[in-house]
Backbone as CSV, one residue per row, in Angstrom:
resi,resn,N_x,N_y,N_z,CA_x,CA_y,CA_z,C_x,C_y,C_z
1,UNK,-1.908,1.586,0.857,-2.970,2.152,0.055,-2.375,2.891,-1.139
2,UNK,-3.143,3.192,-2.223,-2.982,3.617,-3.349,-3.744,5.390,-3.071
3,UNK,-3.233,6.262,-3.729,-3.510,7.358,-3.716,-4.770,7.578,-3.925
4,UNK,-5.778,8.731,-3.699,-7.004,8.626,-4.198,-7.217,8.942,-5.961
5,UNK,-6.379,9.658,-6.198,-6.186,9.831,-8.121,-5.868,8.511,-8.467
6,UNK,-5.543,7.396,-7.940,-5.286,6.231,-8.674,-6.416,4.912,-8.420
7,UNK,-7.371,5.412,-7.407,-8.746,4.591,-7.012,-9.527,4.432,-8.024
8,UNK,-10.117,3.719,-8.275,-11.430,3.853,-9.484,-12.882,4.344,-8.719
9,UNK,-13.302,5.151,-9.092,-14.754,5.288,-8.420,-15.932,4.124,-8.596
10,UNK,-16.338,3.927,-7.967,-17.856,2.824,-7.960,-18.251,3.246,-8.908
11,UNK,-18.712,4.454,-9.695,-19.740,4.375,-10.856,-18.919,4.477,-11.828
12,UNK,-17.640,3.708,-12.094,-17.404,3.755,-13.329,-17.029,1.968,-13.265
13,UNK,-17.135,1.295,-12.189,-17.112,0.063,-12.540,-18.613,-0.919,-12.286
14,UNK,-19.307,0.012,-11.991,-20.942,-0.607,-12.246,-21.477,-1.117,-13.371
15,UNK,-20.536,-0.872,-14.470,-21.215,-1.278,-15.679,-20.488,-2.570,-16.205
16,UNK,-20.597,-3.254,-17.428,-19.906,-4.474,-17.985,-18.451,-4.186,-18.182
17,UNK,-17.686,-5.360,-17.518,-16.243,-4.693,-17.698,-15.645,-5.275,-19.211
18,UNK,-14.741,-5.481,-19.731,-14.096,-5.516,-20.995,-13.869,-7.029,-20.794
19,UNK,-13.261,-7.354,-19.564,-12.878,-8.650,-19.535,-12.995,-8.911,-18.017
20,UNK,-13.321,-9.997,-17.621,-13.011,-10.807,-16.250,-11.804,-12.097,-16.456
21,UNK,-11.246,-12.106,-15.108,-10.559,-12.957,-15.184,-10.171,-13.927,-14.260
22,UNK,-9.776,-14.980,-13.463,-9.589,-15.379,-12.377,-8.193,-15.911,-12.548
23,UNK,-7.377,-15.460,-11.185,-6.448,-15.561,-10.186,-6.562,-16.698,-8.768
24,UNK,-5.298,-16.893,-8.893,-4.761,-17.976,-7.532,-6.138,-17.738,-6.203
25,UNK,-6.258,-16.099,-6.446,-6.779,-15.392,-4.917,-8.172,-14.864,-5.041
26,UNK,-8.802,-14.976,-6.491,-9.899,-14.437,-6.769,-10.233,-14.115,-7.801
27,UNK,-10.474,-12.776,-7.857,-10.914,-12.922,-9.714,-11.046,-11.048,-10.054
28,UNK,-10.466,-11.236,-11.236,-10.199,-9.420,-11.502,-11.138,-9.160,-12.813
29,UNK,-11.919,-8.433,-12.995,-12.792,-7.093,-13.640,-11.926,-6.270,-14.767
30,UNK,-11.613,-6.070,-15.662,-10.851,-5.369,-16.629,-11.735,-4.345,-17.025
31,UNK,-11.444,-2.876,-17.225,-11.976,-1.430,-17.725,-10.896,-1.207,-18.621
32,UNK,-11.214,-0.728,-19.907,-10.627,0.187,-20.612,-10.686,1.458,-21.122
33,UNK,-11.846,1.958,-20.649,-12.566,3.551,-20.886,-12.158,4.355,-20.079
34,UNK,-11.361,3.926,-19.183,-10.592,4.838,-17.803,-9.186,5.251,-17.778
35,UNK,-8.406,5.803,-17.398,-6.834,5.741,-17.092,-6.461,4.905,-15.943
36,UNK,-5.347,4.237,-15.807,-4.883,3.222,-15.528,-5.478,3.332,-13.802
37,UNK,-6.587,2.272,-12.964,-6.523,2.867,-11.868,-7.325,1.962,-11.156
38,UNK,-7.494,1.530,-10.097,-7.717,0.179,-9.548,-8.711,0.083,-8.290
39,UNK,-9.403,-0.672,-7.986,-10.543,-0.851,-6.654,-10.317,-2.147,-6.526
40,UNK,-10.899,-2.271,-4.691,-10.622,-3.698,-4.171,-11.891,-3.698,-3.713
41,UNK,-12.460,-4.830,-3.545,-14.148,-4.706,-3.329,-13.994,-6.150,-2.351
42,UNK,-14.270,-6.467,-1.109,-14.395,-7.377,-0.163,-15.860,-6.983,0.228
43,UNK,-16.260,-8.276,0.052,-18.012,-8.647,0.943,-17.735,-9.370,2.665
44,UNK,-19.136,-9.396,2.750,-19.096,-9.865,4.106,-19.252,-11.056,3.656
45,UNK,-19.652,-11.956,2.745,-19.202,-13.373,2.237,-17.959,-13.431,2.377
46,UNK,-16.915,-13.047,2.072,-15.776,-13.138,2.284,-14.952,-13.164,3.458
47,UNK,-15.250,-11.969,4.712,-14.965,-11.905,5.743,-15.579,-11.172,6.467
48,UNK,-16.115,-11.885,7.231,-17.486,-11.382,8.537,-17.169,-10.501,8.861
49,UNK,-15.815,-10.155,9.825,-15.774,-8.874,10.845,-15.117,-7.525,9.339
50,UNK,-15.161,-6.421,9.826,-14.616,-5.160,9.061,-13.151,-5.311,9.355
51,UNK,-12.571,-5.241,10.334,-11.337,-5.388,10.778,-10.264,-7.070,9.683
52,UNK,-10.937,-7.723,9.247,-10.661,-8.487,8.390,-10.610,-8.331,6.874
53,UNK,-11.606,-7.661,6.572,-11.871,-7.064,5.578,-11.267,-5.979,4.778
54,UNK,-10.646,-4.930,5.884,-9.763,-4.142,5.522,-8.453,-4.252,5.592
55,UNK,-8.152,-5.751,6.067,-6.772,-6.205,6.402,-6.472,-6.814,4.751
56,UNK,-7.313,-7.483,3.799,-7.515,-7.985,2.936,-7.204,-6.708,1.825
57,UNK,-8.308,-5.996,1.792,-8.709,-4.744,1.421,-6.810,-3.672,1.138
58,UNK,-6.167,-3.721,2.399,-5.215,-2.710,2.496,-3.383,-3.676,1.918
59,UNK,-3.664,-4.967,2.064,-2.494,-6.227,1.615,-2.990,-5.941,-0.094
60,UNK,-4.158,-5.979,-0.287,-4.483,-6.033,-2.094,-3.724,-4.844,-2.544
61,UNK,-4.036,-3.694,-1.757,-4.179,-2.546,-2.253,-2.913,-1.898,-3.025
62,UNK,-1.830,-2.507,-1.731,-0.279,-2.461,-1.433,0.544,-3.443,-2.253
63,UNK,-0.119,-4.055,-2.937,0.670,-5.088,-4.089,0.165,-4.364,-5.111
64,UNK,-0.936,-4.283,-5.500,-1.770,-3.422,-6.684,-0.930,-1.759,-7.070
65,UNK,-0.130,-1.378,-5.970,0.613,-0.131,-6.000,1.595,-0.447,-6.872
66,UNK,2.230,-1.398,-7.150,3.332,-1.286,-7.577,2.689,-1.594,-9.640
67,UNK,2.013,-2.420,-10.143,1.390,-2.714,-11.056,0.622,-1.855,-11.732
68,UNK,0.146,-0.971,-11.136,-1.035,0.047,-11.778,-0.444,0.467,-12.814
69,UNK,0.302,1.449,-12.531,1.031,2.211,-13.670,1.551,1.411,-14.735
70,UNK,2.326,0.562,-14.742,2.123,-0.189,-16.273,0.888,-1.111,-16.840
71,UNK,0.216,-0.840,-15.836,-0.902,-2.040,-16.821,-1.853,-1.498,-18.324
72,UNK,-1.959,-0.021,-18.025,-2.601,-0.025,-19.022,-4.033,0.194,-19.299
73,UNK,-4.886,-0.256,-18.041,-6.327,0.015,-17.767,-6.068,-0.268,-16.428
74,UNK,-7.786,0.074,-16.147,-8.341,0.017,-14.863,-8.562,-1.202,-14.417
75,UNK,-8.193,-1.918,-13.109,-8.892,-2.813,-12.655,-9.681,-3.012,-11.276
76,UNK,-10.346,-3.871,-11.682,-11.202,-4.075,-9.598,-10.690,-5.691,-9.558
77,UNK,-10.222,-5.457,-8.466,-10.215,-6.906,-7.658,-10.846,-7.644,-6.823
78,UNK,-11.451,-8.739,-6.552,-12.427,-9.194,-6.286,-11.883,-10.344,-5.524
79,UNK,-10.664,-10.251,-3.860,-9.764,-10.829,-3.557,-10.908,-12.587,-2.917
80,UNK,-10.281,-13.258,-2.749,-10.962,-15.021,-1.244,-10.694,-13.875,-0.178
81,UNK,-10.842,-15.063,0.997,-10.700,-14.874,2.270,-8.917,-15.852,2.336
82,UNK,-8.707,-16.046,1.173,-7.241,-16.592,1.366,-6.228,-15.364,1.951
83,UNK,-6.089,-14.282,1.088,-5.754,-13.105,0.828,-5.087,-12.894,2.393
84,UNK,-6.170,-12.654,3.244,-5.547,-12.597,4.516,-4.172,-13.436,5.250
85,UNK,-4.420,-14.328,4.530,-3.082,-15.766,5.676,-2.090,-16.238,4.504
86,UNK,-1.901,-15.721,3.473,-0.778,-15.730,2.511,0.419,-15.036,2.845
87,UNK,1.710,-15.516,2.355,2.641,-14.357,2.475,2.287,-13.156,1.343
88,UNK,2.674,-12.410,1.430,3.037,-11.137,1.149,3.343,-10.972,-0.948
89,UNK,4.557,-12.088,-0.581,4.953,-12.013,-1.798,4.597,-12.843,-2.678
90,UNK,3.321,-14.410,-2.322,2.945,-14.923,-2.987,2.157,-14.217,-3.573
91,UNK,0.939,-13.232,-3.088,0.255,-12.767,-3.285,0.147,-11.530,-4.492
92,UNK,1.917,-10.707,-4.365,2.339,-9.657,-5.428,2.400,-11.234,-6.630
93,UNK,3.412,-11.810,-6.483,3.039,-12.595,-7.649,2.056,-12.890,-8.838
94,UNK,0.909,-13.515,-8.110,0.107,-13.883,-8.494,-0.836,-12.639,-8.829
95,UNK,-1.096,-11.639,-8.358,-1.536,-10.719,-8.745,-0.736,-9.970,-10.407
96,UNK,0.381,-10.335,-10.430,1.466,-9.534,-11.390,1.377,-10.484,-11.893
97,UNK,1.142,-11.387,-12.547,0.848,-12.699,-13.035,-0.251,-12.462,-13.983
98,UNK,-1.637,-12.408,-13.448,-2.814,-11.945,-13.873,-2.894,-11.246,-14.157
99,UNK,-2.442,-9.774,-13.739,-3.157,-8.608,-14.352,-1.592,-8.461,-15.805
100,UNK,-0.708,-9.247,-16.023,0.051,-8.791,-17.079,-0.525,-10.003,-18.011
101,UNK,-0.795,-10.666,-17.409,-1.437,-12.339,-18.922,-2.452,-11.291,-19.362
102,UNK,-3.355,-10.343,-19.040,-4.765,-9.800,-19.502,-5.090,-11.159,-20.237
């Protein structure tokens, strides 16, 4: 997990983001009115039980740690149900991939 000073709150990504984008694993939300700082948002479309969800939820979160600080803005991630059964490091990839192409 990412610290709570580095979370984005829900009401600041309720509104139109700057840019969307899609990734290997899903698809990312771009903010620029914020300081650099990030949310992971999993539905139950995605994965039925909670215990899945936060397995998704806490793998995003933990790649997203290392990226925040240089990116520059805020992002939300919007992970598949792939997310779960990937390695580890495909996943930092492709995430560091996307959020540096902006």
């Amino acid at each position: 997990m990412i610290p709570r000073s580095k979370r984005l709150p829900h009401a600041v990504f309720t509104g139109r983001p700057l840019r969307r984008a899609g990734f290997r694993y899903g698809s990312i939300a771009f903010f620029t009115n914020t300081p650099p700082q990030g949310a992971v948002v999993v539905s139950k479309k995605v994965a039925k039980t909670a215990p899945v969800r936060n397995r998704i939820r806490r793998r995003v979160y933990h790649a997203l740690r290392a990226l925040l600080p240089n990116s520059g803005h805020s992002v939300v991630i919007y992970p598949t149900k792939d997310v779960a059964k990937i390695p580890f490091k495909d996943l930092t990839e492709a995430l560091a991939e996307a959020i540096n192409a902006r």
